[in-house]
N, C-alpha and C positions, 0 to 999 in steps of 0.2 A: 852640516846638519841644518844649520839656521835656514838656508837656503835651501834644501828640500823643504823643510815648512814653508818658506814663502812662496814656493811654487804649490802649494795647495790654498794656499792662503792665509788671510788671519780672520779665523773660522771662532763661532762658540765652544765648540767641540773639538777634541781629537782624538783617534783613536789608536793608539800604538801596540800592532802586533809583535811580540817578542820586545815586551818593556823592561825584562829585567836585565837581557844580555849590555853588552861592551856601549855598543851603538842607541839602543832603545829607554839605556840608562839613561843619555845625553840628551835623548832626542826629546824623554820626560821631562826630564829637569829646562829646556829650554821651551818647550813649549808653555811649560808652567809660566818661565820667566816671562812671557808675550802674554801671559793673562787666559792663556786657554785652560778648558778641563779637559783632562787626559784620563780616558779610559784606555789600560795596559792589560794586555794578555799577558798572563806567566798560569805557570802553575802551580798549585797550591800552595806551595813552599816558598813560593817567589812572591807569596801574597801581602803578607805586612812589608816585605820592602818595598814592594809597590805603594803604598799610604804612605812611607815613610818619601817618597819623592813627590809626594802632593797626588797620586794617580792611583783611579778607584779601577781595583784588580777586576778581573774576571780571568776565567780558564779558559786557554784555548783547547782547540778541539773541536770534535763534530758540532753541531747546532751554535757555532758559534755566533753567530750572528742574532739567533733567538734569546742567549744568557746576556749579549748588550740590550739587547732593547729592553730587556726587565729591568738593567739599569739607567737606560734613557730610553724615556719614551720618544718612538719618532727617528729614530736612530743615529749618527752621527753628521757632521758636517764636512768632516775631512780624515782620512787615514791614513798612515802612515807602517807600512810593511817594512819591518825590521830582519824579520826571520827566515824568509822567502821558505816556510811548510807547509802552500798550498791554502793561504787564506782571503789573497784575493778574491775571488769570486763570492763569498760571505760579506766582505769588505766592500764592495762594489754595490752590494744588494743594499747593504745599510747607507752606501749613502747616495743613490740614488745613481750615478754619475761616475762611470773612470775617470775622467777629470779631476775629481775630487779624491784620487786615490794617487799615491804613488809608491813605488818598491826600493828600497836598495838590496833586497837579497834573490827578488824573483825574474829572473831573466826570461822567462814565459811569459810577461804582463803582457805586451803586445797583444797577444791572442785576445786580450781581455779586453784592448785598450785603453790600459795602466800605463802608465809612465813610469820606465826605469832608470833612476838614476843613480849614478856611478861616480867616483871620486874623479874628477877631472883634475893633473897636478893644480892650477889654477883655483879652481873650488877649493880643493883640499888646506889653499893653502891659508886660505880666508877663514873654513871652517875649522881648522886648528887654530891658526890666532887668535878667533871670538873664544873657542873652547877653552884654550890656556891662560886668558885674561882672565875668564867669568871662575873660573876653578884658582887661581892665584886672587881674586876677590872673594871668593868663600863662598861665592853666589849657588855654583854646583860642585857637585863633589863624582870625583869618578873610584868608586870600588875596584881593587888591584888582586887579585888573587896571584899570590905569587907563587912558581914551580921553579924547581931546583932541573937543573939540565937535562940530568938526571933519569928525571921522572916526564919527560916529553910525552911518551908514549900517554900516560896518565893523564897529563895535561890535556893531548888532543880528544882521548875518551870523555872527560869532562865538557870539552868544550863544544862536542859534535852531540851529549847527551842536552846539552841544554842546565850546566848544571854551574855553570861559572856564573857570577856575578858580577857585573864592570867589565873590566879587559882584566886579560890572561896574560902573564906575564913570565918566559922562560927565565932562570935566569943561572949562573957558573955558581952556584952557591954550596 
């Protein structure tokens, strides 16, 4: 994650689509840690845990792009697609530049000329290390929603509804 942010840069701004899932959680909480403001999409529900990560919520959705700029004039510097539910092109508009955009969930950015980036073993394994140092310092904290084996089927509705918070976690319980 570190390093998708620094492929957009270190910007005044950030914008993280899908800031309350597994990945958008992480991607808040470090972005904080580098000094940015992070404006996060969730929905309504997902909204004080957004403030509670340092990151001023907004609702995704239609006119998404018009609900940030009421909270940044001028629109953002850099954003960062967590959800891949068709918000690039919104994304792209605020900030001026595909460049200044990249995706990990939308494999259609291309079309956009977004940058998709993807867990390469290598990346991956950088971006755990930073991730399990900074959470074993206390610096970020990652929300576990845990299911019982069990209840999978439960689990996957949850997680395909947008309704988990941090990572989802099966488990033989």
């Amino acid at each position: 994650m570190g390093r998708a942010l620094s492929r957009v840069g270190r910007h005044l701004g950030k914008e993280g689509d899908g800031a309350a899932g597994g990945v958008g959680t992480v991607a808040a909480q470090l972005a904080r840690l580098r000094g940015l403001t992070v404006i996060g999409t969730a929905g309504p529900g997902n909204h004080d845990y957004l403030r509670s990560l340092g990151a001023v919520p907004v609702s995704y959705g239609d006119d998404l792009a018009d609900r940030i700029r009421a909270v940044v004039a001028g629109g953002v510097d850099a954003a960062v697609d967590a959800s891949g539910r068709g918000s690039l092109p919104a994304l792209v508009e605020l900030t001026g530049d595909p460049d200044r955009v990249i995706t990990l969930a939308d494999a259609s950015a291309q079309s956009l000329g977004v940058r998709f980036v993807y867990g390469e073993p290598d990346d991956m394994r950088g971006i755990l290390t930073e991730t399990i140092t900074l959470v074993a310092a206390g610096a970020i904290t990652v929300p576990i929603a845990l299911y019982p084996l069990t209840d999978a089927a439960a689990a996957h509705r949850d997680s395909q509804a947008g309704h988990v918070r941090g990572k989802l976690v099966l488990a033989p319980i």
